[in-house]
N, C-alpha and C positions, 0 to 999 in steps of 0.2 A: 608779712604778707607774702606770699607765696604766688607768683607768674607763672602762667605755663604760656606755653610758644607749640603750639601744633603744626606743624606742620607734613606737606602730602610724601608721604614714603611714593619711590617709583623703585619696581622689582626689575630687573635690569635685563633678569631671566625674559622677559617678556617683551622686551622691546629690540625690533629690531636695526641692530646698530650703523646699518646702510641708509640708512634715513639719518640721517648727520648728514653722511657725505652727498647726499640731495638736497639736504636744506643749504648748505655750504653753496651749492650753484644756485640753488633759487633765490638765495639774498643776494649773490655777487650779481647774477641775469638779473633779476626782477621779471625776467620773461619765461616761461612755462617751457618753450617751444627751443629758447636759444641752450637752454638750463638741460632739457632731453638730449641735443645736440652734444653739450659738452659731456653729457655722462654714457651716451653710446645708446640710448634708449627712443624708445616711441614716446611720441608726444603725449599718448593714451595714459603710457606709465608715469610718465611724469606729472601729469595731470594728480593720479591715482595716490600720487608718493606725495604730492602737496595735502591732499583730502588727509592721508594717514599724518603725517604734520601738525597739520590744524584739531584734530582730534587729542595728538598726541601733548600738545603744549596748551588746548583751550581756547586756540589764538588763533586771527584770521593770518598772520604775519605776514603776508602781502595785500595786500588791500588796493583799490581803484585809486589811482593819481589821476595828474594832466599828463596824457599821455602814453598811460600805462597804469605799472605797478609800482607804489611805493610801499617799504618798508613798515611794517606798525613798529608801537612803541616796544613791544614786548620782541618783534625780529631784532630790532636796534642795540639792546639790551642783549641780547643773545649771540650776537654775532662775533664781536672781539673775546668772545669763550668760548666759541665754538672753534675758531681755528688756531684756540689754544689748543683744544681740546684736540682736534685731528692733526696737528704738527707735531705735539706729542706723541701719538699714537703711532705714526709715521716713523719718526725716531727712534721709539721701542722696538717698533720691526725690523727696524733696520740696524739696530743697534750692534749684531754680532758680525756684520758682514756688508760689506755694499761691493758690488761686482758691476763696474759701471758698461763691461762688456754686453749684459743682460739684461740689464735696467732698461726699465720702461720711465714714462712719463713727459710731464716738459718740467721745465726753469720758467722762472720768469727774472730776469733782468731790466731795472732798471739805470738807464742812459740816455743822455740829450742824444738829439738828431746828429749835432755834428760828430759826438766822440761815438757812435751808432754805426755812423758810415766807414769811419777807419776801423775798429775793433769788432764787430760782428764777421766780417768775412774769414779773419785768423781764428775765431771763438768757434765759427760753425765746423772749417776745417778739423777743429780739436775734437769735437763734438762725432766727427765722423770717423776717425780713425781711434777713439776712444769709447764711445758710448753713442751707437747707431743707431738706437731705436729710443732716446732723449732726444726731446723738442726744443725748442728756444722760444719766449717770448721778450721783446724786447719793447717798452716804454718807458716815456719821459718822464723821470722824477716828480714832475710839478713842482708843489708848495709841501707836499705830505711824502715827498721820498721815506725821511724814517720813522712814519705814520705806518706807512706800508708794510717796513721791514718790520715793526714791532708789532704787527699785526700779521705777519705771514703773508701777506700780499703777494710780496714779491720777496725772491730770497738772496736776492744782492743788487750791490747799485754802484755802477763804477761815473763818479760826478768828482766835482771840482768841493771839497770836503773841510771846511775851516773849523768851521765847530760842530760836535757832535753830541746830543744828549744821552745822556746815560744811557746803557743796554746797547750802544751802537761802539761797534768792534770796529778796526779801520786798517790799514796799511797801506804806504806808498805805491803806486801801481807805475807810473810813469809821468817825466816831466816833460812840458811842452814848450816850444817856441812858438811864434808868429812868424810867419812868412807871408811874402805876397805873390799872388797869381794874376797871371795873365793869359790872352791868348798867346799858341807859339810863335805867332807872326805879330806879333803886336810891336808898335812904331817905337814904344817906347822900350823896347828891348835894344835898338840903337845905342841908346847912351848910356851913359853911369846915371842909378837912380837915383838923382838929388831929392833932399826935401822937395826942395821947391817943385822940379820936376814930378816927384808924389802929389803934391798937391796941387797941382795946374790938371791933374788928370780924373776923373770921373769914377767914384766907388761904389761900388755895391757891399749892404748889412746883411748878414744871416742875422735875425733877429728875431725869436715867436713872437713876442709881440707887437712887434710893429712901430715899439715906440722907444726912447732913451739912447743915449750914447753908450757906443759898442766903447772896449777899452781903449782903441786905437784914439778915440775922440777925445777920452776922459785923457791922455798922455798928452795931445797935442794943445788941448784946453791950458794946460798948465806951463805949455811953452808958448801959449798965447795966439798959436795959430790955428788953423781952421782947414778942414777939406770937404769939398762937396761932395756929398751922399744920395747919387743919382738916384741910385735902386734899393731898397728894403723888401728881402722877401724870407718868407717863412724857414725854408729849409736849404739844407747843402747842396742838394742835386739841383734843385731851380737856379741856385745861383752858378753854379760850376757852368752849366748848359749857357747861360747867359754869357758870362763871363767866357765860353770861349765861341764866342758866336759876335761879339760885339768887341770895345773898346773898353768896357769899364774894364776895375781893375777890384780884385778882395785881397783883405789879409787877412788870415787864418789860422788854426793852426797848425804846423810840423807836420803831423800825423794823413792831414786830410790834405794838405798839399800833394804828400809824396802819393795817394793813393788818387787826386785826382790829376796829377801829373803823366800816371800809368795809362790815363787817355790819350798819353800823345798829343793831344790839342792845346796843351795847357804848357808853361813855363813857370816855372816858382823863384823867387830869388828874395834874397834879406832887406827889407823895409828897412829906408833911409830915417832910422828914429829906434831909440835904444825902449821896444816893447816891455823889456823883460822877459821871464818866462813865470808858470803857472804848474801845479801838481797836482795829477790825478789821482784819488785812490781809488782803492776800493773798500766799502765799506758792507757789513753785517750784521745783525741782533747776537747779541751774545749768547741767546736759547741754539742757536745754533752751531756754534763754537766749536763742538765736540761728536757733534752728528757728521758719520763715514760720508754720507752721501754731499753732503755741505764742504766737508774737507775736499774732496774729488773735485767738487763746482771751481771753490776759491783755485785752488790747484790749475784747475781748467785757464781758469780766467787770467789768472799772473803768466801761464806759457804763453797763454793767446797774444797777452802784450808786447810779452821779450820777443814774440816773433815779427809782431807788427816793426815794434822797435829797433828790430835787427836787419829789417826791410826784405824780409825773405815775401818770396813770390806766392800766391795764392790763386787760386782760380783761373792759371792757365795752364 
């Protein structure tokens, strides 16, 4: 018995192949209006380039949500090959040459808030006296850090990196201590920091969520002692600001001490309790391994750190 499988020829002559790179922002936007924005157009056009879209695939592929626009089945399905399909295309272009002197566009980097605050200032620096007219976006890894990379999201992620699944490329970027900060008039700069003395004193958690024991607690847990956790706030700048305005006191790490110490209002000094230390890498999809513009990035990002690391001055 003999199957046939028909399926629809699309002549390629005929299609115009800028309409990818507008469906690519109207799945990421879901918004018509923020989707024209990112691509440099009128909201008209972008309207007009969703209509040729929906023609072009059969499909309404945004459709009415709570809220907005969500995704139909057929955007969903389409999406993780679509930006196979333009980071491909990307790297064909680019494949004979990258002159990051010239280069246009942005990055997107993925990093928490705290290691965000110390490594972006040395990263933008790099950015400016290498590749002027290259943007930076920088976001928190979440839960789908190398969801992202393996889907072009984002095209590197410098996080705290144990295991990594297949396709994710990786390398030591820098090792951290914990240190503790204070105000620079704080009472408790008087004496030698005992335990005890650490713990009679009031601390502040950088923590996004709100909830669980920072490592400083999991380490003391198992010497069976305990410290009060006055303040829990979301990010590094609320707590630094806090912290040199009041009495509490944070540990941290190395990195963001030394850069919020450059406040002058801040003292740092080594926590009465053996932290350990902890390794940053950086890690990448393997599709991009051998892409000129990717090697420049990574390149970028290892000086950024040796400089952070080296404690050379930035931004003054």
């Amino acid at each position: 018995m003999l199957y046939m499988v028909i399926m629809r020829e699309v002549d390629l002559r005929r299609v115009d192949l800028n309409l990818l790179v507008a469906l690519e922002a109207l799945l990421d936007e879901k918004n018509v209006t923020r989707a024209a924005h990112r691509l440099g157009m009128s909201q008209p056009a972008a309207s007009r380039a969703l209509g040729r879209l929906r023609a072009l695939f059969s499909d309404a592929l945004l459709v009415d949500g709570p809220g907005g626009y969500v995704l139909s089945s057929r955007a969903e399905a389409v999406r993780p090959m679509l930006r196979t399909i333009l980071a491909g295309v990307g790297e064909m272009l680019e494949a004979s040459s990258f002159d990051p002197a010239t280069a246009t566009g942005r990055v997107r980097l993925l990093t928490p808030d705290l290691q965000a605050a110390a490594l972006a200032p040395y990263l933008l620096a790099r950015l400016a006296r290498e590749a002027p007219s290259v943007d930076l976006d920088i976001a928190a890894p979440g839960a789908n850090g190398f969801e992202a990379l393996e889907q072009g999201v984002a095209d590197a992620m410098v996080a705290l990196v144990e295991d990594a699944p297949a396709g994710i490329q990786r390398r030591r970027l820098y090792d951290e201590d914990l240190v503790t900060l204070m105000r620079a008039h704080h009472p408790a700069l008087a004496e030698e920091l005992t335990l005890d003395r650490f713990l009679a004193l009031e601390h502040i958690v950088v923590s996004v969520t709100g909830v669980g024991p920072a490592p400083v607690d999991e380490v003391l847990a198992r010497m069976g002692r305990r410290r009060r956790v006055k303040l829990r706030v979301p990010n590094f700048f609320a707590a630094v600001e806090i912290a040199a305005r009041s009495d509490l006191i944070m540990t941290l790490p190395s990195s963001l001490a030394r850069a919020a110490a450059n406040m002058r209002r801040l003292a740092s000094l080594p926590p009465p309790l053996d932290l350990g230390s902890f390794t940053m890498s950086l890690a990448w999809h393997a599709r991009q391994q051998d892409a000129p513009r990717h090697i420049w990035l990574r390149r970028a990002i290892v000086a950024a750190a040796m400089d952070m690391s080296s404690g050379i001055e930035v931004g003054e």
